[in-house]
C-alpha positions in Angstrom: 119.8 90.0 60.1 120.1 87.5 62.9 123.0 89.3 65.7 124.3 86.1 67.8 124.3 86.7 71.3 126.1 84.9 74.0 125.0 84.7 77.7 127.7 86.5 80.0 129.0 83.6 81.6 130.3 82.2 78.2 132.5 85.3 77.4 136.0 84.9 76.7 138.6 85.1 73.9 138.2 81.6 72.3 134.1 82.1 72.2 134.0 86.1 71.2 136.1 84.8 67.9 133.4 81.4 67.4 130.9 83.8 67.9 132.2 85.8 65.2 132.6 83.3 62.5 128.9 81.5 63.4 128.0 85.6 62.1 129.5 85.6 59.4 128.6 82.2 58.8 124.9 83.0 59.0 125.2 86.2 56.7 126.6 84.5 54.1 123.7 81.7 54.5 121.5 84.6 54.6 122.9 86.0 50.8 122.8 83.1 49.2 118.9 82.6 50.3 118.3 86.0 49.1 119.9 85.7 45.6 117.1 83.5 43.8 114.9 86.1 45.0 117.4 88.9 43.3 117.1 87.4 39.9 113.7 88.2 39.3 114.1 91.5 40.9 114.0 94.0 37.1 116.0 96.2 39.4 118.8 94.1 40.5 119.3 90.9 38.4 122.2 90.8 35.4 120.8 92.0 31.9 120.7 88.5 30.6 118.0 87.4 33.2 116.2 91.2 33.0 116.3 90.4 28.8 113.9 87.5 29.9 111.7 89.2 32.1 111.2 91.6 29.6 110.2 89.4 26.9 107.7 87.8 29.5 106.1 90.7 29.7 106.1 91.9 26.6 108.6 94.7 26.8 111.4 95.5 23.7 114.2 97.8 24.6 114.5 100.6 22.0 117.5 101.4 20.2 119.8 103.7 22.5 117.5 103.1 26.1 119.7 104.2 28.7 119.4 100.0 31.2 117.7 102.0 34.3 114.8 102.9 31.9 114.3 99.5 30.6 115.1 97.9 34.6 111.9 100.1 35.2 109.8 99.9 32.5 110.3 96.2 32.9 109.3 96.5 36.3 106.1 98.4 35.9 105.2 96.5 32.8 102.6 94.8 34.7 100.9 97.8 36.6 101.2 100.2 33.4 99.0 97.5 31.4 96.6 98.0 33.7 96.9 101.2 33.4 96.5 101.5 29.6 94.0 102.5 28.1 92.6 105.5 30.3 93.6 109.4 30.4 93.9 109.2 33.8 96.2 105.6 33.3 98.2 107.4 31.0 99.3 110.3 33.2 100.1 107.5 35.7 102.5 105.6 33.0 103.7 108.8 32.5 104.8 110.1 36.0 106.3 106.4 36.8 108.3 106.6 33.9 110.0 109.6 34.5 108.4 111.7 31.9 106.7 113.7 34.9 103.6 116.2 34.2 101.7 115.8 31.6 98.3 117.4 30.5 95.9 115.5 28.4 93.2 116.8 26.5 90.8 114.8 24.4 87.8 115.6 21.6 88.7 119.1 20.9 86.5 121.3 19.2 87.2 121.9 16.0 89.2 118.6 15.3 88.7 115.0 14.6 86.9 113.4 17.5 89.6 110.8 17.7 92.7 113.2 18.6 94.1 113.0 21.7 96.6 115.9 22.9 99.4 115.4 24.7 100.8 119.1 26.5 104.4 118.2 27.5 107.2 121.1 28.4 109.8 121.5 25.2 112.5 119.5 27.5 110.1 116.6 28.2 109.5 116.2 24.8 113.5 116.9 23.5 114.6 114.6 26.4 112.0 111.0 25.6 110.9 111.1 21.8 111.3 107.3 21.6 109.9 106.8 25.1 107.1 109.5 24.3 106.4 106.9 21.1 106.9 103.2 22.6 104.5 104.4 25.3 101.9 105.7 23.4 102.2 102.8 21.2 102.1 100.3 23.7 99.8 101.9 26.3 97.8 104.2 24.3 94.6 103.8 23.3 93.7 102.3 20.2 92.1 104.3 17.0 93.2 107.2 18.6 95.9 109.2 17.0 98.3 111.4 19.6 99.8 115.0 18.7 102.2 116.1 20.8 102.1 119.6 21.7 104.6 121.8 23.8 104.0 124.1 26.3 106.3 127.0 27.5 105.8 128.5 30.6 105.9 132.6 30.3 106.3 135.3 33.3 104.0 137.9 33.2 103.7 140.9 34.9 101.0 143.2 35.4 100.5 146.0 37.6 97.7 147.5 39.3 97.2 151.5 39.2 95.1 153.3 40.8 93.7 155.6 38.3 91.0 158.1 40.0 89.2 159.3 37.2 85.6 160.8 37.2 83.1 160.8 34.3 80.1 162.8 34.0 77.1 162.2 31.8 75.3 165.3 30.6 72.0 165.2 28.9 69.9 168.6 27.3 66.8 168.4 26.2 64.6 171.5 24.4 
């Protein structure tokens, strides 16, 4: 922002308080230049205008998606179609989204070549299943079918001994 500053030999009462109201003068100019700009910000702008960004780029808010999950999947709607389409893409997607690690495995042995995996952590799956399915459906690749598997983290322990033990091999012949 712009700070008005007056030389020294114009101070005094009378010019401190013009001084003041030129300022806030000027700020308020400089708010109303900024708010076109807010309107087609996903992140700022009313839900009415953020309902037409959306629609321009082809984004449909699912039933029960909390508004800062649809501000930002509006807002990366461009970037993530750019995205779509590759394993490594889809992890980004992913991470922007919220969803955070993901592992991705693809052609398994043993399975239909055209299964992709999806390893997610039993609370990223329980927190996004209709995020988890608008993304894969949007942004996932096409004749591919997605299984979602979980994955639990489990603490093992294991120690080390030292065990000392000697072995002898005896052989007798006639």
């Amino acid at each position: 922002m712009l700070k008005l500053k007056l030389p020294f030999w114009l101070g005094g009462a009378e010019l401190t308080k013009l001084k003041a109201t030129a300022q806030s003068w000027w700020e308020k100019v400089e708010q109303w230049s900024h708010w076109p700009l807010l309107q087609l910000d996903p992140e700022h702008c009313p839900v009415a205008l953020l309902n037409l960004i959306a629609w321009q780029r082809d984004i449909t808010r699912f039933r029960g998606e909390p508004e800062h999950l649809y501000r930002l999947r509006v807002k990366f709607a461009f970037i993530n179609s750019v995205d779509a389409g590759s394993t490594a893409g889809l992890v980004r997607i992913l991470r922007r989204l919220g969803i955070g690690y993901v592992e991705i495995e693809e052609r398994l042995p043993g399975r239909d070549w055209d299964i992709v995996q999806l390893n997610l952590s039993d609370s990223q799956l329980s927190d996004n299943p209709d995020l988890l399915r608008v993304i894969v459906q949007q942004y996932g690749r096409t004749c591919r079918r997605y299984d979602f598997v979980t994955i639990t983290p489990v603490s093992l322990q294991v120690a080390m001994v030292d065990f000392n033990d000697d072995q002898q091999t005896l052989i007798a012949s006639l």
